[in-house]
C-alpha positions as a Markdown table, in Angstrom:
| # | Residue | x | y | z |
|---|---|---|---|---|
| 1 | Unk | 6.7 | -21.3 | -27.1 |
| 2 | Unk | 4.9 | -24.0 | -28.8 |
| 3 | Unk | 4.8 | -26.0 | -25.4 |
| 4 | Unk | 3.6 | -23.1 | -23.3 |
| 5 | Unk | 0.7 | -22.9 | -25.7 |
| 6 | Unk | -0.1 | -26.6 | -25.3 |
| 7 | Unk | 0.1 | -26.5 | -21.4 |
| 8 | Unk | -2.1 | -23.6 | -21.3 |
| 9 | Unk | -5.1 | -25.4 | -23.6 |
| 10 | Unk | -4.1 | -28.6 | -22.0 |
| 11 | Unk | -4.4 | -26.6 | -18.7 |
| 12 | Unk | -7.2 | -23.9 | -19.1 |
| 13 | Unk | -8.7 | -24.7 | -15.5 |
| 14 | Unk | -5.2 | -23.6 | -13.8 |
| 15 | Unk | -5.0 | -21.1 | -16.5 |
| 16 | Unk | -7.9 | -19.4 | -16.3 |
| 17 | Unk | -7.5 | -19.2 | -11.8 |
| 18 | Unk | -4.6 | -18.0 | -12.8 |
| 19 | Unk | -5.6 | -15.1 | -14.8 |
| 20 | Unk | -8.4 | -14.5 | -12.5 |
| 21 | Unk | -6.2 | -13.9 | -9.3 |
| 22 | Unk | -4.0 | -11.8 | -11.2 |
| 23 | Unk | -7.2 | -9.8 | -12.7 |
| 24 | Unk | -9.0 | -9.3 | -9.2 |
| 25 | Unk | -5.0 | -8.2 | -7.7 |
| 26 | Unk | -5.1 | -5.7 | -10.2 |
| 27 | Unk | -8.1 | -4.6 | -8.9 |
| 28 | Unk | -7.7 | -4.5 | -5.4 |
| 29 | Unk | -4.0 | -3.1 | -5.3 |
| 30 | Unk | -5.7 | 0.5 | -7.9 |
| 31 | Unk | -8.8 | 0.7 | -5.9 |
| 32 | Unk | -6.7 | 0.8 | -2.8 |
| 33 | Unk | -4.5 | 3.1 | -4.1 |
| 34 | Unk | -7.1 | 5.9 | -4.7 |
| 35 | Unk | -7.1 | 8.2 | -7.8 |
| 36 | Unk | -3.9 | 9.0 | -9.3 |
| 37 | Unk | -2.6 | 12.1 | -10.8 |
| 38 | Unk | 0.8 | 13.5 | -12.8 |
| 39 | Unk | 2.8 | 16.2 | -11.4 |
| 40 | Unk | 2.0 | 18.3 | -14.5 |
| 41 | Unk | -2.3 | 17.5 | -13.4 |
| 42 | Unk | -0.4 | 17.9 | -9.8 |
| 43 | Unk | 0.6 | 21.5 | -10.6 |
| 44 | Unk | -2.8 | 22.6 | -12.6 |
| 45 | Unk | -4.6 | 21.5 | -9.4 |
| 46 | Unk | -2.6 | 24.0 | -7.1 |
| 47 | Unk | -2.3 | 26.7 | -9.6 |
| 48 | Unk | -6.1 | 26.7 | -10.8 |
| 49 | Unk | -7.8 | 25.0 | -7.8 |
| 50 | Unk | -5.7 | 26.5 | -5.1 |
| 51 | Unk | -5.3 | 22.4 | -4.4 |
| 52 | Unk | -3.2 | 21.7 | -1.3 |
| 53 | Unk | -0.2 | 19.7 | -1.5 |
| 54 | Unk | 0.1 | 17.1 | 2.0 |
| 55 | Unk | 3.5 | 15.2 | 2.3 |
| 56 | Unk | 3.9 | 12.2 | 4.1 |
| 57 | Unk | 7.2 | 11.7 | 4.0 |
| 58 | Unk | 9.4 | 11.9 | 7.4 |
| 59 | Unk | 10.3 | 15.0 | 8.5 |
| 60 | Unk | 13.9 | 15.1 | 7.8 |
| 61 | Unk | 13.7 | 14.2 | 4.0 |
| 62 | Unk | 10.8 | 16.4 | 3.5 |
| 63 | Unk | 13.5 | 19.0 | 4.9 |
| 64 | Unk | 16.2 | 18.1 | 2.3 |
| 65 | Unk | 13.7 | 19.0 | -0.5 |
| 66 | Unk | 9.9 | 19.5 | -0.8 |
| 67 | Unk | 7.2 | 21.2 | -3.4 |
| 68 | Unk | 6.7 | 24.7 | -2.4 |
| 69 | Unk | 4.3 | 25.3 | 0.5 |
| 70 | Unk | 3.8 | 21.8 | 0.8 |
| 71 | Unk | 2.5 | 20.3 | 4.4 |
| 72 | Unk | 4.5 | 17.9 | 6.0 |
| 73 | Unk | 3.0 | 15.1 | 8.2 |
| 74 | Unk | 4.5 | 11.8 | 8.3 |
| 75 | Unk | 2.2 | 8.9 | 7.4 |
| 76 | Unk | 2.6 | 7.4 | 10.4 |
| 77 | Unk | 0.9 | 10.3 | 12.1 |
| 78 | Unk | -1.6 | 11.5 | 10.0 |
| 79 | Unk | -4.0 | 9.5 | 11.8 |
| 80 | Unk | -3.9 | 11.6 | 14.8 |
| 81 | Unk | -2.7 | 14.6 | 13.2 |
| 82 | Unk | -5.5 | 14.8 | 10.7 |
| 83 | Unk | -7.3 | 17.4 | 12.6 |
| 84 | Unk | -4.6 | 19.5 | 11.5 |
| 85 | Unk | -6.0 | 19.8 | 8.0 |
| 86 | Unk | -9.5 | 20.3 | 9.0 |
| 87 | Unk | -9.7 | 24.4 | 7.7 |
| 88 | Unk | -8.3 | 22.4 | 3.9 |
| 89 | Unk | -11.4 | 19.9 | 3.7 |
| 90 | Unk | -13.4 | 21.2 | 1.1 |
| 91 | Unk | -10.3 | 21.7 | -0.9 |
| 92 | Unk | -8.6 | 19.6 | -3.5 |
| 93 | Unk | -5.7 | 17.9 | -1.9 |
| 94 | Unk | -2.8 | 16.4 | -2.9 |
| 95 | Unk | -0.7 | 13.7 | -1.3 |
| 96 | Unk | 2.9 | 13.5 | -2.2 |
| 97 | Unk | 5.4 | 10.5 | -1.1 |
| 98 | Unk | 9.1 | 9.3 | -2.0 |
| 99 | Unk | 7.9 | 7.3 | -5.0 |
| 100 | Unk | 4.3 | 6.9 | -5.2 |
| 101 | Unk | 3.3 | 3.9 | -3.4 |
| 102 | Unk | 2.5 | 5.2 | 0.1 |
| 103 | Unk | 0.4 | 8.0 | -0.7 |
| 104 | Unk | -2.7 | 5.7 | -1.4 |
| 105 | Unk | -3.1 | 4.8 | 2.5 |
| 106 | Unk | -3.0 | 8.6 | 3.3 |
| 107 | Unk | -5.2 | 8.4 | 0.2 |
| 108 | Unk | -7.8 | 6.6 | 2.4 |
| 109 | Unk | -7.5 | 8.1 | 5.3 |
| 110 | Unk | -8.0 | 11.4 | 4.4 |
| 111 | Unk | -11.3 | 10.1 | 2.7 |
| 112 | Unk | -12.3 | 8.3 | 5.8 |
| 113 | Unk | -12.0 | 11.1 | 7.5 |
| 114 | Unk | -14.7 | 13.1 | 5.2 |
| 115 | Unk | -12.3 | 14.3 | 2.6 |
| 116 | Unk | -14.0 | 15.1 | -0.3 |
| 117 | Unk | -11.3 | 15.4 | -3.2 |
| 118 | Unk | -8.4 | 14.1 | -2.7 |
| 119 | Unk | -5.5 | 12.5 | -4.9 |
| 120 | Unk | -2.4 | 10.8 | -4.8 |
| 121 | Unk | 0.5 | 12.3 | -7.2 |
| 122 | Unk | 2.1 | 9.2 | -9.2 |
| 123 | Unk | 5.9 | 9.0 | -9.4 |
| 124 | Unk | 5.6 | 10.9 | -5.9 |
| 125 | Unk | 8.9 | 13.2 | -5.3 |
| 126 | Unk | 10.6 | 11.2 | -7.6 |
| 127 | Unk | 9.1 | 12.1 | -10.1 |
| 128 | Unk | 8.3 | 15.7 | -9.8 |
| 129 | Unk | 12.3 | 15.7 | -9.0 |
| 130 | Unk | 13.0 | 13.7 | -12.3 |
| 131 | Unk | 10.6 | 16.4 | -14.5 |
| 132 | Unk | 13.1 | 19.2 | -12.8 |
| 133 | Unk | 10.2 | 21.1 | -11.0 |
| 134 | Unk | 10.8 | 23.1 | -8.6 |
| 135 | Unk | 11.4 | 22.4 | -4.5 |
| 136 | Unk | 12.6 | 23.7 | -1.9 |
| 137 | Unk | 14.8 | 23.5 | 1.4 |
């Protein structure tokens, strides 16, 4: 320990470019993921908001389990299926994936298409699966 603490005094240029990459990845990789919510925020949004839930999963897993009246279009479609949500804009929407990570490019796409509030849930199916919510088939 004592001679990481020396190379880093001894060191402070490489150790403060270090710290500042990390600190501007950081950045990037949560303002590219969009606003994040929990499943339980997840739930209040649909119950009280009449939020809509979009998952981006494929079609087949969505189809082996899937939050209740969810929308299914695959990420790699929602760019020219995104008309398809259109009458849901001025809703608050939801985007649901297998573990979180890919919902924040839907994230951004829906926003670049004029989507005013719109999150992504954290944990994705995952999680709402490991909290024992409901889904279904």
């Amino acid at each position: 320990m004592a001679r990481f603490l020396e190379f880093l005094v001894t060191h402070w240029i490489l150790t403060g470019l270090w710290l500042a990459i990390v600190i501007t990845l950081v950045m990037y990789l949560k303002a590219k993921a969009g606003k994040a919510i929990s499943p339980h925020q997840a739930t209040l949004l649909v119950n009280r908001e009449n939020a809509r839930v979009l998952d981006i999963r494929d079609t087949k897993v969505f189809e082996s389990g899937h939050i209740v009246d969810a929308i299914n279009i695959p990420l790699l479609k929602l760019k020219e299926r995104v008309v398809e949500l259109d009458k849901y804009r001025e809703q608050p929407m939801v985007i649901v994936c297998q573990m979180g990570h890919q919902s924040g490019d839907a994230v951004k796409i829906l926003e670049e298409h004029g989507f005013t509030s719109v999150a992504r849930m954290s944990g994705g199916m995952t999680e709402w699966q490991t909290q024992s919510l409901p889904t279904v088939k």
